[in-house]
C-alpha positions, 0 to 999 in steps of 0.5 A: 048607515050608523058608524056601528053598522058600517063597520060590521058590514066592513068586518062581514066581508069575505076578502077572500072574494076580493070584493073592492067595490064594496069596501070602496062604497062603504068606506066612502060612506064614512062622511065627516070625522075629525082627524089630525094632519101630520107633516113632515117637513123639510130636512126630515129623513126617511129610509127605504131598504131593498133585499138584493139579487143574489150577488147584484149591486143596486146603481140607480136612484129608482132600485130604491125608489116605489116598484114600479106600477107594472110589478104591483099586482098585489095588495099591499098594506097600505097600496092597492093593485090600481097605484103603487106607493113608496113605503119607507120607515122612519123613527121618533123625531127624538128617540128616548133611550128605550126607543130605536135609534136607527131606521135601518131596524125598521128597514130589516124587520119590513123587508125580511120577515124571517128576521122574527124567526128564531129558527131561521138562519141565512146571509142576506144582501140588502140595500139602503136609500135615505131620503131627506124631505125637500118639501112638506109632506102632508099625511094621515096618520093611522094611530089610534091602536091601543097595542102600540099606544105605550111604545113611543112618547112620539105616537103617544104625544100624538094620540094624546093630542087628538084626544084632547082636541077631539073632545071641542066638538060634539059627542056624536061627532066624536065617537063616530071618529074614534070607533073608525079611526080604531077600526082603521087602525086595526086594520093597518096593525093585521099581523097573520096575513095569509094572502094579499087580500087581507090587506083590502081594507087598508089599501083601499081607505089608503087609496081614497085618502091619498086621492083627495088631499094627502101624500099619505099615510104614516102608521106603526110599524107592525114588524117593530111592534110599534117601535118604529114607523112607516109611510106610504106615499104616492109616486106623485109625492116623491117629487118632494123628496131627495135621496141623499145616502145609499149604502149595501149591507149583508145581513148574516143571521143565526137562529136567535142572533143576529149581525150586519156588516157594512159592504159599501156606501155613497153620499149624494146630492140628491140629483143622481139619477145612477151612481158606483157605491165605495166599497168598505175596505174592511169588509172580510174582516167584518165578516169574519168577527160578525160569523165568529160571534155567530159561533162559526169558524169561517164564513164557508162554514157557515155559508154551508150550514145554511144551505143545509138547513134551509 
């Protein structure tokens, strides 16, 4: 089958009727392309965010770890229902100074989709783990969309790179894999998602890379518009990485405006299986500047608001 009518038929599906066989039969007919491999070595950080339970506190390594398999039912971006994975954002290795320069924006827009409603208003707890690559990570990376190809000098600089070495082999060759390598990446840059299996496509090819050779997969961040970046490792895989920061936040968001302030935090060495995070002693003074900027005049009033609104 030509590489044009592999990815219509892939287009053609009905996801709705959860066919997995098939998009795993034709993606295993994909056969030779040329790619790149990306590694993330050793003393490179990722974060991974998780939003809180109400009023509890998160204590040990795995709350900030991959879901444990028995709770993946879903399709995910870049998981199936089969194998859970371990999502985490990351940034430009050397951000410019239009670029974001912290992993906890990437962290928040992924883990809170109404952070991008500019009518919502709410208080969220979430909670942070940073995770310092302790062994190399060999991943694929999906970043071939031509929507966020101007957004970072990083992705840029890879794209740019693929494309330049891309052109030492035969023309045939080198079209087959730009058009699935753009298919692909379309597939992992979906924004309307209305249910789980309009993720099929994606989880599955990343699935089958993962059981061959790869950690993982490394992708623009759909929620930053391309600003930010996301992997999505094996369980197998976070046996090369350490977690070294722990740290809860609240979130309090009005409409358009938004502020975050620090509840607590701890260091770690990265061998702690649970750990007490320290509280920050300033924390209700945080609070009331960070409400008082909302326009509020206590955090009850504003508390009350969003109760009435949502």
């Amino acid at each position: 089958m030509s590489i044009d009518n592999l990815i219509d038929s892939l287009k053609n599906l009905d996801l709705s009727t959860y066919p997995d066989k098939e998009i795993k039969s034709l993606l295993e007919q994909i056969g030779k392309i040329s790619t790149l491999e990306l590694y993330f070595h050793k003393g490179r950080q990722v974060m991974r965010a998780r939003v809180n339970n109400n009023d509890s506190r998160y204590r040990k390594k795995t709350d900030l770890s991959y879901k444990p398999q028995q709770f993946n039912i879903t399709y995910q971006r870049a998981s199936t229902p089969n194998r859970t994975m371990f999502y985490a954002s990351c940034l430009s290795e050397n951000p410019n100074d239009n670029e974001i320069e912290s992993m906890r924006i990437p962290c928040i827009l992924e883990s809170i989709p109404e952070m991008r409603d500019n009518n919502s208003s709410f208080i969220k707890k979430i909670t942070f783990g940073r995770w310092e690559v302790i062994d190399d990570l060999r991943l694929f990376p999906i970043i071939l969309n031509e929507t966020y190809y101007q957004k970072t000098y990083f992705l840029k600089d890879i794209v740019d790179y693929y494309k330049i070495n891309n052109k030492i082999f035969d023309q045939i060759l080198t079209e087959k894999s730009e058009k699935i390598q753009l298919f692909l990446a379309n597939e992992f840059a979906k924004e309307n998602i209305k249910e789980d299996y309009d993720y099929m496509i994606s989880a599955i090819f990343a699935e089958l890379v993962t059981e061959n050779k790869y950690d993982g997969i490394f992708y623009p961040s759909v929620r930053t518009d391309g600003n930010g970046f996301n992997i999505a490792i094996t369980p197998k895989a976070t046996e090369k990485l350490r977690l070294i920061f722990a740290g809860e936040c609240t979130i309090y968001k009005h409409k358009m405006n938004a502020g975050i302030g620090n509840n607590a935090y701890i260091k770690l060495n990265g061998n702690e299986e649970e750990f007490d995070m320290n509280d920050e002693k300033d924390r209700e003074n945080q609070e009331s500047v960070l409400v008082d900027g909302l326009g509020f005049d206590s955090i009850e009033d504003f508390r009350d608001y969003c109760n009435r609104n949502n």
